[in-house]
PAKETI-192540 format. One record per residue (C-alpha): residue in three letters; x, y negated, z. Coordinates in steps of 0.5 Angstrom, whole numbers, plus 500, padded with zeros to 3 digits. Last residue first. Layout:
R   resn     x     y     z
R    ALA     X     Y     Z
...
This chain:
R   resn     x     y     z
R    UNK   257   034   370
R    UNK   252   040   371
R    UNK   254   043   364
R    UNK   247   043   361
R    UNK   247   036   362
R    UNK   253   034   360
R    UNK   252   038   353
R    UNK   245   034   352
R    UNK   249   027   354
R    UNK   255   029   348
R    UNK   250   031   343
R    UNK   245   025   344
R    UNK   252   021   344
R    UNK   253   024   337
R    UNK   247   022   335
R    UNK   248   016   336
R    UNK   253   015   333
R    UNK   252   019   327
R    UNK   245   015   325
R    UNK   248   011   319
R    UNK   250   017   316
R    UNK   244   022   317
R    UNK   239   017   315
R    UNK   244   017   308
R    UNK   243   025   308
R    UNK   236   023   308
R    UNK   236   019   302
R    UNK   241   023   298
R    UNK   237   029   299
R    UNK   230   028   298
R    UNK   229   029   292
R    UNK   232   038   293
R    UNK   239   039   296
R    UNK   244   037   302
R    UNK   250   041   304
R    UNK   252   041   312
R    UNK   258   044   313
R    UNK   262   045   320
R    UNK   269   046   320
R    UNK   274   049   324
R    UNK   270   055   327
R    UNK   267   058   320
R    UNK   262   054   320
R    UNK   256   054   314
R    UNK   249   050   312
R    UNK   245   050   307
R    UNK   240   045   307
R    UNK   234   044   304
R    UNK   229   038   304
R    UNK   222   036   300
R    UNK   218   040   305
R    UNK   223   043   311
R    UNK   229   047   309
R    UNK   234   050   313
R    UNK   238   055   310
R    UNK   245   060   314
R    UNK   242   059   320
R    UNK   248   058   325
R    UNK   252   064   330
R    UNK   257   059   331
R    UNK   263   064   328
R    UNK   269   067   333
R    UNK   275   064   334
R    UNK   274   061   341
R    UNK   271   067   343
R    UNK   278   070   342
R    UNK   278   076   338
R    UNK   279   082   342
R    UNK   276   087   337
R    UNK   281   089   334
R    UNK   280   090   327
R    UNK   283   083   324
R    UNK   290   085   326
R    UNK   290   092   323
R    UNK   288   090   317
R    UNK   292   084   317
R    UNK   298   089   319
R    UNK   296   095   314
R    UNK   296   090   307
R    UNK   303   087   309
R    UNK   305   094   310
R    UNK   303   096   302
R    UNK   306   089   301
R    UNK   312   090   303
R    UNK   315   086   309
R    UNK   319   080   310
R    UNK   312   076   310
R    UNK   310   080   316
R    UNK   316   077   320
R    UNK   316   071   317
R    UNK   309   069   319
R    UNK   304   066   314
R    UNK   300   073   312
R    UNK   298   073   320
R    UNK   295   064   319
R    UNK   292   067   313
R    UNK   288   072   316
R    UNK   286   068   322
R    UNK   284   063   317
R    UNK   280   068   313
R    UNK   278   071   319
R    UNK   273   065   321
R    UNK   268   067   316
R    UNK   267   074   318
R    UNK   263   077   312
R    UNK   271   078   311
R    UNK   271   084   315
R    UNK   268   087   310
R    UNK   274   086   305
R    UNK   278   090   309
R    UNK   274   097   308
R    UNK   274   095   300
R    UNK   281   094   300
R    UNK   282   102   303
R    UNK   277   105   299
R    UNK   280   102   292
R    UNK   287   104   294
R    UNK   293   102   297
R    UNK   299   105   294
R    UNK   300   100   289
R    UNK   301   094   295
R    UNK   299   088   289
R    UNK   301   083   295
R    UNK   299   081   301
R    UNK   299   074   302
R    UNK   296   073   294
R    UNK   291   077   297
R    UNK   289   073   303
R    UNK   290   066   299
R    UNK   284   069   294
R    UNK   279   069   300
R    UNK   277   076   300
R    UNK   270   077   298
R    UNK   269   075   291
R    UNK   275   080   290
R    UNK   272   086   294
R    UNK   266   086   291
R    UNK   269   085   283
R    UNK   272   092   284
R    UNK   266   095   287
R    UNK   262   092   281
R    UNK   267   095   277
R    UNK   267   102   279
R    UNK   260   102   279
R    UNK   259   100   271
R    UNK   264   104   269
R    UNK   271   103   268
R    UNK   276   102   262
R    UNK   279   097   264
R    UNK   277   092   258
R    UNK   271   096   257
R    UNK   267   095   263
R    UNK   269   087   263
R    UNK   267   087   256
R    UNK   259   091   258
R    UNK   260   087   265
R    UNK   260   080   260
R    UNK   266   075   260
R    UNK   264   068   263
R    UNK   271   066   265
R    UNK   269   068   272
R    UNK   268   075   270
R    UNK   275   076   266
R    UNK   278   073   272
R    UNK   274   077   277
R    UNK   276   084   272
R    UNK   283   082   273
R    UNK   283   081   280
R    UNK   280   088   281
R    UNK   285   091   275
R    UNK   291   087   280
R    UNK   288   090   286
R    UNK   287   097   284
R    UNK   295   097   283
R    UNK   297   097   275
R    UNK   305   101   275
R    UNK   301   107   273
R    UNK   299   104   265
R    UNK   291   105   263
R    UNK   289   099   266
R    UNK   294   095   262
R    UNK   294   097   255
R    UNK   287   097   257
R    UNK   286   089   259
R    UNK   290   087   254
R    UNK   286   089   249
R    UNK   280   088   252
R    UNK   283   082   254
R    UNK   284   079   247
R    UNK   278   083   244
R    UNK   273   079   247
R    UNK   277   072   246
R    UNK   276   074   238
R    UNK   283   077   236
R    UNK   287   075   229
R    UNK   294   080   230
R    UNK   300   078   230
R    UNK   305   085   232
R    UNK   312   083   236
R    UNK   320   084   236
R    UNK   321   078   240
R    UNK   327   075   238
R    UNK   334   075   244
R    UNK   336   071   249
R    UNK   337   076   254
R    UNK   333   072   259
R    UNK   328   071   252
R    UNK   328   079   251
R    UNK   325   081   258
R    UNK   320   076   258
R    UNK   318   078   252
R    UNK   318   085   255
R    UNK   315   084   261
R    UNK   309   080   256
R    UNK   306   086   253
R    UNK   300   085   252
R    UNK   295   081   249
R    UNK   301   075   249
R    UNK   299   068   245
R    UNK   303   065   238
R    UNK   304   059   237
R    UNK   305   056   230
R    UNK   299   052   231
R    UNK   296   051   237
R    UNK   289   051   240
R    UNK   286   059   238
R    UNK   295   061   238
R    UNK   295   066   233
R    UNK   294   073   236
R    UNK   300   077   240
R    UNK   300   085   241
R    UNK   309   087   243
R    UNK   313   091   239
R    UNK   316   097   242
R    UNK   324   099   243
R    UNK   326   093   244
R    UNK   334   093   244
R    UNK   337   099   247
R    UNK   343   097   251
R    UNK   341   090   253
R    UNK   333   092   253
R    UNK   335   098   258
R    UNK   338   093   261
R    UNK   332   088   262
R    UNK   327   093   263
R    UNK   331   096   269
R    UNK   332   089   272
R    UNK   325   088   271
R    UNK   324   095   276
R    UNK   328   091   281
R    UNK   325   085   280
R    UNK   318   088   282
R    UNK   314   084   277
R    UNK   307   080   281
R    UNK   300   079   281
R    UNK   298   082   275
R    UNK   293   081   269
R    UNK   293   075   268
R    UNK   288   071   263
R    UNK   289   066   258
R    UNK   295   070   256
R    UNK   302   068   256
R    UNK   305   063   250
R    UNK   310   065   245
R    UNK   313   061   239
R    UNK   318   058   244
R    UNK   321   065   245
R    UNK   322   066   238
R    UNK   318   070   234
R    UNK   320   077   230
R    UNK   316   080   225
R    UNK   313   088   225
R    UNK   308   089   220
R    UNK   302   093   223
R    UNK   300   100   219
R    UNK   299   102   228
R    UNK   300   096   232
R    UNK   293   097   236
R    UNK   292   105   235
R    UNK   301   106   239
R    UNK   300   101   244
R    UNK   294   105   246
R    UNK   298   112   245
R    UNK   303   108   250
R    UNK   298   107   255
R    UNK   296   114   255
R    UNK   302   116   255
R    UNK   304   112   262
R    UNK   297   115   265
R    UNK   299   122   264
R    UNK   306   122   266
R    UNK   303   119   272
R    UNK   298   125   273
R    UNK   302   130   272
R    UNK   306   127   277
R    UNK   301   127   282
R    UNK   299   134   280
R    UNK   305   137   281
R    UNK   306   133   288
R    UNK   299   135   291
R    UNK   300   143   289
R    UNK   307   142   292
R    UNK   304   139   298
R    UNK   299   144   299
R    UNK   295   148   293
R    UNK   297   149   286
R    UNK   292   150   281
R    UNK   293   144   276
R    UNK   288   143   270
R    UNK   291   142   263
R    UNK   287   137   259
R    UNK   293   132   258
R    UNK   298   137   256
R    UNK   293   140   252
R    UNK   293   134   247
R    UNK   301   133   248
R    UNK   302   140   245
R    UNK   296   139   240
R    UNK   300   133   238
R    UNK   295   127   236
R    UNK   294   126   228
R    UNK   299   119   227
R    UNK   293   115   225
R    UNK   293   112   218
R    UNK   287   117   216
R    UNK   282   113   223
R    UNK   283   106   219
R    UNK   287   101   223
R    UNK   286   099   230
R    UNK   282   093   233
R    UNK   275   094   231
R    UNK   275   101   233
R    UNK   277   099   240
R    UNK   271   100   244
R    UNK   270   107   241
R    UNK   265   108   246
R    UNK   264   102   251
R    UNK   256   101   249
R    UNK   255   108   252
């Protein structure tokens, strides 16, 4: 496939590679047997060590035979792209004290900054310069001269391959890059997923309102099929508004974000939605000869957007003729209501 080996332009030559521990290696490939809570428990876990090594292992590949400086925290700049939606304080803190007794244990990736001399932008590692610069410290880190294509498929793996990154936050990360004109083959490589994954993924993040998931949160414990499931009550325009009057209240923005995700699911599920509500059922295209209009409501505004030669000089008509329209509205309405 065109992912394969994806990184080979980015890591050092294969011979300065550390050779990979045999040990480690059937570590990866063993297959559990359990069954039942115990079966599920060990597996799990196996799982997430996994993932943590891997993302080391990348770490490792991209910084390997590098000479490691140091940069000051007015020398570093974030990623173009984010890649999560936010840090649990509490496992920050962890970080900020293992780095006060430790110091940095790995070297973050940077490249030179594509606008600003002397500036350096983060591929990954961003929790640990953030980390150092409250402790005020240096940041111990690896410059590398990186495309804008391997910038975020830098990031994108070390990211990916790590457990603590939610569905959600790789989906928001693949609409970013999609969004930035990045192609599939790139967006595939930098989360390391297949064409099928990606799309579900880019599914779920162009059809709930960004303001939706931003109120929820990365909720980790809630997987693909789940935000897939929700997303499809967004085909529902009026639920955007719903969704993100429910996500304001206090008493559900005082919970977790996998709770969060299980209230507004469950609030847009019920069938109970009042009328008033609901969407106008409206053609979604009108078109007549020169004149095509597309047409949206969502139960609070009314959108009507002209195209084509004739669009200006009609839509004008339309502006000058609003009164009396709107009086023919208001008479037809009287009419069918008997007043």
């Amino acid at each position: 496939m065109a992912r394969k080996n994806v990184l080979s332009n980015l890591m050092a030559p294969a011979e300065k590679l550390t050779p990979v521990n045999p040990v480690e290696e059937h570590r990866q490939h063993v297959t559990y047997k359990g069954i039942g809570a115990l079966g599920a428990v060990t597996r799990s876990i196996d799982a997430l060590a996994a993932k943590a090594d891997a993302a080391k292992e990348i770490e490792a590949k991209l910084t390997a035979g590098e000479v490691v400086i140091e940069l000051e925290a007015d020398q570093i700049e974030d990623s173009f792209i984010s890649d999560r939606l936010a840090h649990s304080d509490q496992q920050f803190q962890e970080l900020v004290e293992a780095m006060r007794v430790r110091g940095q244990d790995s070297p973050i990736l940077v490249r030179p900054h594509p606008t600003r001399q002397g500036v350096y932008q983060i591929a990954f590692g961003h929790r640990r310069a953030k980390a150092a610069r409250l402790l005020g410290r240096p940041v111990r880190a690896v410059v590398r001269a990186l495309s804008d294509r391997d910038h975020v498929i830098a990031q994108g793996q070390e990211n990916s391959a790590r457990a603590d990154l939610s569905f959600l936050e790789r989906a928001t990360f693949a609409g970013e890059l999609e969004a930035r004109g990045f192609d599939r083959e790139t967006i595939m490589a930098a989360l390391s997923a297949d064409k099928t994954t990606v799309s579900k993924m880019l599914s779920v993040v162009n059809r709930i309102p960004k303001a939706v998931r931003a109120g929820i949160g990365p909720a980790l414990a809630i997987g693909r099929d789940r935000w897939h499931e929700l997303a499809t009550r967004f085909d529902e325009p009026a639920n955007e508004d719903r969704a993100v009057e429910f996500l304001a209240r206090d008493r559900v923005k005082a919970r977790s974000p996998e709770e969060r995700f299980n209230l507004v699911s469950s609030f847009l599920s019920k069938s109970d939605v009042p009328m008033a509500v609901r969407r106008p059922v409206v053609p979604a295209i009108w078109e007549r000869r020169n004149v095509k209009a597309s047409i949206k409501a969502n139960g609070r505004q009314y959108t009507i957007a002209l195209k084509a030669a004739e669009a200006a000089s009609f839509g004008a008509y339309i502006t000058r003729n609003l009164d009396r329209l709107y009086e023919a509205y208001r008479a037809e309405s009287k009419d069918k209501s008997g007043d």
